[in-house]
C-alpha positions in Angstrom: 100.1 91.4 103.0 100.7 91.9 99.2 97.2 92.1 97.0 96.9 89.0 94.8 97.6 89.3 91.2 94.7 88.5 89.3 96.2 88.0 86.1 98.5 85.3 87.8 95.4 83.5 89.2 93.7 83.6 86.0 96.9 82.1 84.4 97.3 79.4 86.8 93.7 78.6 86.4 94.2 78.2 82.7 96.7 75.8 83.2 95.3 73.8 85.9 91.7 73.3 84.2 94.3 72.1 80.6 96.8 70.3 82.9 99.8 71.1 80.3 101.4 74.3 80.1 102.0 74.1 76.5 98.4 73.9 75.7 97.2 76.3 78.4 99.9 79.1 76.7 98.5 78.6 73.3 94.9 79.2 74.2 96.3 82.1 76.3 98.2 83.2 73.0 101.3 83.7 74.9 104.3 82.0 75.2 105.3 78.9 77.2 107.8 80.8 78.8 106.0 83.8 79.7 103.2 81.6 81.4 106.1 79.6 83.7 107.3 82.9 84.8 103.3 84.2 85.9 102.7 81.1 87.9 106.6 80.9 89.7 105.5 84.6 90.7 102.1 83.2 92.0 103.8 80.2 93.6 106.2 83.4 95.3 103.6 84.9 96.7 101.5 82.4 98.0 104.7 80.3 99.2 103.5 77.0 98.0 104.2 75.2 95.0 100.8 74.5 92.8 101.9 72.1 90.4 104.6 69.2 90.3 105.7 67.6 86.8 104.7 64.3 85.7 106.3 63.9 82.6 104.7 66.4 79.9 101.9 66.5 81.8 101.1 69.1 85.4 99.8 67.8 88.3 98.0 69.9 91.1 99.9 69.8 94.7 97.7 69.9 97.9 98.2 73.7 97.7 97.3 74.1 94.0 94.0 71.9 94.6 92.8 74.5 97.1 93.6 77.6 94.7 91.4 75.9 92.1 88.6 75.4 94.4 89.2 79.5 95.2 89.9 80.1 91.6 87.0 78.5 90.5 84.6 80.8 92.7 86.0 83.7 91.9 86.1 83.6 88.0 83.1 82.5 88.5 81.8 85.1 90.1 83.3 87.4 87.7 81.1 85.6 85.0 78.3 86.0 87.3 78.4 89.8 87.6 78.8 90.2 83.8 76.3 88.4 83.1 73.6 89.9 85.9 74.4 93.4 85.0 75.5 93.6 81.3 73.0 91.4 79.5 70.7 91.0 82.5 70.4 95.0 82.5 70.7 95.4 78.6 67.7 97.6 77.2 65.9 96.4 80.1 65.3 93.6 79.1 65.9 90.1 81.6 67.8 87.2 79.9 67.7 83.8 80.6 70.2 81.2 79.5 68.6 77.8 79.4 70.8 74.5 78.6 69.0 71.6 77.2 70.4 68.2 76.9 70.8 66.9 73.1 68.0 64.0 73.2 65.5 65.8 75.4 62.1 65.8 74.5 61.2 69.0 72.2 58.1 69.3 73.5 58.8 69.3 77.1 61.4 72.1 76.5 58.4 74.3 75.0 56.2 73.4 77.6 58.8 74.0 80.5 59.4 77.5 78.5 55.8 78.7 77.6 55.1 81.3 79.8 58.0 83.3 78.7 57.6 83.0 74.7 54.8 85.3 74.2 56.4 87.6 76.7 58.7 90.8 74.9 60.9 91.7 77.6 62.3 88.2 77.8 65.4 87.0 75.7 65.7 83.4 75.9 69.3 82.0 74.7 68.7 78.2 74.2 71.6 75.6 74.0 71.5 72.1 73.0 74.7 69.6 74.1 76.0 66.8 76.5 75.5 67.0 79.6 79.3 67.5 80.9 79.7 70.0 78.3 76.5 71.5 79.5 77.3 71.5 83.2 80.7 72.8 82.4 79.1 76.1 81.4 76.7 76.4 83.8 79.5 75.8 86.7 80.8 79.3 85.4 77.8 81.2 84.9 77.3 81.3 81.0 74.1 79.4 81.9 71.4 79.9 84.5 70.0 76.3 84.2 70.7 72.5 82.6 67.1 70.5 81.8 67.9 66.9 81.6 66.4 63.1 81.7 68.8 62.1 84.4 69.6 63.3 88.2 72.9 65.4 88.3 74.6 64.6 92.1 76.7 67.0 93.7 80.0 66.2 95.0 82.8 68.9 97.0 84.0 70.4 93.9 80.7 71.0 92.3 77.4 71.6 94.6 75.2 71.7 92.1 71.7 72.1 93.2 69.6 69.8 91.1 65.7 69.2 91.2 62.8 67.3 90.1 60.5 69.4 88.1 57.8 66.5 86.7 57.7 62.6 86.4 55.8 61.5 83.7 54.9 57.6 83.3 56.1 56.1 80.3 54.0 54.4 77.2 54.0 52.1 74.6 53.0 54.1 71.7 52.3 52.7 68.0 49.9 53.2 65.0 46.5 52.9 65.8 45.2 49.5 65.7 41.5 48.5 64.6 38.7 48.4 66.9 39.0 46.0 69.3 41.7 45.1 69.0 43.4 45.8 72.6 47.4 45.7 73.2 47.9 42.9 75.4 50.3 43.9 77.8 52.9 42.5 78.9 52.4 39.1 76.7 52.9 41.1 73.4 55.9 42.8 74.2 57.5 39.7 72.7 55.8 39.4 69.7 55.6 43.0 68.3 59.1 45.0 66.6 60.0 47.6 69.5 61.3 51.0 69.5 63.0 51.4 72.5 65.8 54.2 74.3 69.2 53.4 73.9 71.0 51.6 77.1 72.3 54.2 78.7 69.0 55.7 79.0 67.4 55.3 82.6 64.0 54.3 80.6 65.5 51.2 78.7 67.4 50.4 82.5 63.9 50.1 83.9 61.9 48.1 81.0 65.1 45.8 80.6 64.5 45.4 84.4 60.8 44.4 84.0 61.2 42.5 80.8 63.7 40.0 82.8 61.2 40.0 85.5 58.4 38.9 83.9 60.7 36.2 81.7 60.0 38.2 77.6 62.7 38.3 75.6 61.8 41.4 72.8 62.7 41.5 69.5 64.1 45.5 69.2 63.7 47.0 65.9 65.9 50.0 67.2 67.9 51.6 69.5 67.3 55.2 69.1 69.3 57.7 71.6 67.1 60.6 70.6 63.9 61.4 71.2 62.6 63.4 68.6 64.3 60.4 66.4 61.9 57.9 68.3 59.2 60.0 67.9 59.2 59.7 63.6 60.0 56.2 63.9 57.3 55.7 65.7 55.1 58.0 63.3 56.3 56.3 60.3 57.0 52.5 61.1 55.4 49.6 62.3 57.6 49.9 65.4 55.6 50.0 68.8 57.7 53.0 71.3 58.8 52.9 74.5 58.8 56.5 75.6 56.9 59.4 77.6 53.6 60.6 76.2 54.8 64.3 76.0 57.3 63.1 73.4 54.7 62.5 71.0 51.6 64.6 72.6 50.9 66.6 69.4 50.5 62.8 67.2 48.0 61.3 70.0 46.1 64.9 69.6 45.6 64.0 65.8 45.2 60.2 66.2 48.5 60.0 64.1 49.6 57.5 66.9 47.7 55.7 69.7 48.7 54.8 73.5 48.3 51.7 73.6 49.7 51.2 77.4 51.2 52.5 80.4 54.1 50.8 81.4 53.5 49.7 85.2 56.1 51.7 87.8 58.4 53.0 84.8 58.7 56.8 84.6 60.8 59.5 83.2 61.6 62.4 85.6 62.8 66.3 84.2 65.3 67.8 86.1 66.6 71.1 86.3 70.4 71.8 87.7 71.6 75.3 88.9 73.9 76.7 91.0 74.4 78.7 94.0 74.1 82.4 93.2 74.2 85.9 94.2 71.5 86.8 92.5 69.3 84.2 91.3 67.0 85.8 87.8 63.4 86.2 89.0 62.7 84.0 85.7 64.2 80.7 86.7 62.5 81.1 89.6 59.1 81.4 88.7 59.7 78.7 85.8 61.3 76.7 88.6 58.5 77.1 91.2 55.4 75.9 88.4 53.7 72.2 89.4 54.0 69.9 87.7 51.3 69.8 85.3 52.4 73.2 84.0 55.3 71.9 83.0 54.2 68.9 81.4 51.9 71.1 79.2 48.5 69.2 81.1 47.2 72.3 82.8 
């Protein structure tokens, strides 16, 4: 049986993740016509067809759907060796490529990294984006792990393996009132100007849940996606926020802001997403394997 051609695969696969051969040859940089010939060679030798025209756009056959799936592993693979024995190897020094999403808290990315800041044969490579765009990357091995606010499920064409690594309750956090004067929860919710996380959040779900339980109707001052924006609004307004303490642990240190209550069975979990590997970094496994209070910064 004939070896497979490599540069074909990686072709098709080019094609197959753009779904338009124009596209696919320009980010290639070679031409449209050159790319139809690789993949007619590819279809040859594999004796199936992998695509089947839809207009100007490509769709995958049956055949074509099972050489992404192998495509997939193997390129990722390749991105997998490069990066455990280039940059994992490099002046012996361990790297660690952790993928944050955009409105996570600050402070529970430094307290989910502290035990490797201080250390000098650690380089940490930090990105900050959506999670799609996020996963994306880390589904070829350009990232070891993705924190985020909200579960990632696995389906056949991506296992990802995604944990829990802390669940902290969420507060109603605001300037600090004058002695005695107590927040009365949950009667007050309706008279005071809330901060709260924007609706697609899985916070806001739950307190729009409890609000329409318990019959309030709120008056929102804003709706604030991020939470390093919710945390200076809630510094520098009269707005009362809905969000985790570690968000704004550093202000209830000082006395800059107060907690004035714990919101009954509303939490906000941390997860961390990987995937399968070879060779796992020794890193993400001991930040991976901390309780929870380590990783909240309580310990």
């Amino acid at each position: 049986m004939a070896r497979l051609n490599f540069h074909h695969l990686h072709y098709f696969w080019a094609v197959a993740k753009e779904g338009h051969l124009t596209r696919a040859a320009s980010q290639l940089n070679v031409s449209q016509s050159a790319l139809s010939a690789q993949i007619k060679q590819l279809e040859h030798q594999l004796g199936q067809p992998l695509f089947t025209r839809q207009g100007r756009a490509l769709q995958l056959t049956e055949a074509g759907r099972v050489a992404l799936a192998y495509a997939d592993t193997i390129f990722a693979a390749g991105s997998e060796l490069v990066a455990t024995l280039r940059d994992g190897q490099r002046l012996e020094r361990q790297v660690l490529r952790i993928g944050s999403v955009a409105t996570l808290s600050r402070n529970f990315q430094e307290s989910f990294l502290k035990p490797l800041l201080l250390r000098t044969d650690v380089e940490l490579v930090l990105h900050s984006g959506s999670l799609v765009e996020l996963l994306a990357r880390l589904s070829v091995h350009t990232l070891d792990v993705v924190l985020s606010n909200s579960s990632v499920p696995a389906d056949m064409d991506h296992p990802w393996r995604c944990r829990r690594i802390a669940r902290q309750p969420v507060s109603l956090v605001g300037r600090p009132r004058p002695a005695g004067q107590a927040f009365r929860y949950p009667q007050e919710l309706a008279e005071v100007p809330l901060l709260l996380p924007g609706r697609g959040n899985e916070i806001r779900a739950g307190f729009d849940l409890l609000c329409e339980q318990a019959g309030l109707r709120c008056r929102v001052m804003a709706e604030v996606d991020d939470m390093a924006m919710l945390r200076l609004l809630a510094r520098d307004t009269a707005g009362v926020a809905l969000l985790p303490a570690v968000v704004v642990r550093d202000e209830l240190r000082q006395g800059i802001l107060q907690e004035y209550a714990v919101v009954p069975h509303l939490f906000e979990s941390f997860y961390a997403t990987t995937v399968q590997r070879h060779f796992e970094p020794a890193l993400l496994k001991a930040l991976l394997g901390r309780n929870q209070a380590d990783v909240l910064g309580k310990a």
